[in-house]
N, C-alpha and C positions, 0 to 999 in steps of 0.2 A: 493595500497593506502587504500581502505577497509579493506581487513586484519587488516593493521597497525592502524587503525581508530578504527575499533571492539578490539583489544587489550587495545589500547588507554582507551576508552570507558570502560572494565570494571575497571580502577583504576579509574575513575571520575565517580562510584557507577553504571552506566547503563548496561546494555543487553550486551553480546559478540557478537555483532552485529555493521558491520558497513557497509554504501553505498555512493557512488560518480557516480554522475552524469556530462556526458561530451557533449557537443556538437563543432563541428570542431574540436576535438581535444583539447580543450580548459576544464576544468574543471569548472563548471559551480557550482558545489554544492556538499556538504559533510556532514555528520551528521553522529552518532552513535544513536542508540536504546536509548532512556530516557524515557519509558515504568514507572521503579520505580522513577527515578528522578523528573519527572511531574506528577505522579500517574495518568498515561493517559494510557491506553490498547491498543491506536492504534497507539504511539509514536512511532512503529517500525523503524530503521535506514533506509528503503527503504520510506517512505511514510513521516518522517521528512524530507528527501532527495527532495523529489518530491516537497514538501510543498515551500524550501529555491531556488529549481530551478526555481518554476513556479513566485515567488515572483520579484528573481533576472533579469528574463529573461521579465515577464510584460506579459503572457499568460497562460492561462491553457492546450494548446497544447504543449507539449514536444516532437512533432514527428519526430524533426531532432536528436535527444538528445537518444544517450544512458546510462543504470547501471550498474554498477558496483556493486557489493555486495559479504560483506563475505561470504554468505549463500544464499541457493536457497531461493526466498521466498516464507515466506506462504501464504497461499489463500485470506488474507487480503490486502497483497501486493501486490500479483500478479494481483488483481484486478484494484487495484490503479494504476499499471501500464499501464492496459490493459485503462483505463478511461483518465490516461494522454495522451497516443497515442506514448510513449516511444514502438520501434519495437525492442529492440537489449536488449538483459540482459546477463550479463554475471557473473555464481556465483562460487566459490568457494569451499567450502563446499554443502553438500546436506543435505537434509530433515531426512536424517534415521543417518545422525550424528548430527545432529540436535535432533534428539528426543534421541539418544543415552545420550546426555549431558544435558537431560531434557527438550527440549523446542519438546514436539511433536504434530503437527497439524494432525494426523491420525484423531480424531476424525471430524473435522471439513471438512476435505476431502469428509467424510463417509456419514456427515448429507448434505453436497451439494447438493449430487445426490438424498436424499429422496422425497417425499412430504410434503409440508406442516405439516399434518397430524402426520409424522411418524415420525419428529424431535426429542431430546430429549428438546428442548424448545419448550412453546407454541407458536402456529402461528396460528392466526384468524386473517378472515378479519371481518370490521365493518363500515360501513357507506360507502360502495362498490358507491353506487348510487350518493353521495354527493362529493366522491373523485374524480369520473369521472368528475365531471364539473368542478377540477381542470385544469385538462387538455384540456378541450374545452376553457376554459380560455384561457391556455396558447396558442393553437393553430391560437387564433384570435389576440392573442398581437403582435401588429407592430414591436417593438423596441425588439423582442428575441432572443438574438444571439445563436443561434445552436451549441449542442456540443454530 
């Protein structure tokens, strides 16, 4: 069904990119890539997926719930996966025909593991001190629900 979703998808202008997510066996959510369609960078088909499961379902935990996806995904997804509590991914294509047909996340792989410092974007912190009390905030807030 992703496959067929990610083909779908590039005749309605988006990404060759597509994901479904299931829970009991039941499919719970679908989307394709709309990346240029929304002029949004993080509209990828795994993380628009995520967005229509967690909406459908009434939680931000997906932990019963596996993906489906044309393609392995990239480090933006795989994140977003890791953050929903989805344990199960199942892809398709991978990453090096993935960059074969021009979508390559080599670079993005490479700067994960740098430091701050040696990124090719800048990365400073500022107001370290005033951020922290962000968080002491949150830590005494009664009504916080943990995720």
């Amino acid at each position: 069904m992703a496959i067929e979703l990610s083909i779908k998808n590039i005749d309605n202008g988006g990404g060759p990119f597509g994901a479904v997510i299931v829970k009991d066996g039941v499919v719970v959510a679908a989307s394709g890539n709309s990346v240029t369609n929304d002029n949004d960078p993080t509209a990828h088909a795994e993380v628009n997926t995520i967005r229509a499961a967690a909406k459908k379902l009434g939680t931000f935990d997906l932990s019963g719930c596996e993906i489906y996806s044309s393609c392995e995904p990239c480090p933006m997804c795989l994140g977003a996966i890791y953050w929903s509590g989805i344990k199960r991914v199942v892809f398709a294509s991978d990453r090096y025909s993935a960059a074969s047909a021009g979508f390559s996340d080599e670079m993005i792989y490479n700067e994960i593991t740098l430091g701050n410092h040696e990124r090719t974007i800048s990365m400073e912190q500022g107001l370290s001190v005033e951020g922290e009390k962000v968080f002491e905030v949150w830590e005494k807030y009664p009504g916080k629900i943990p995720y």
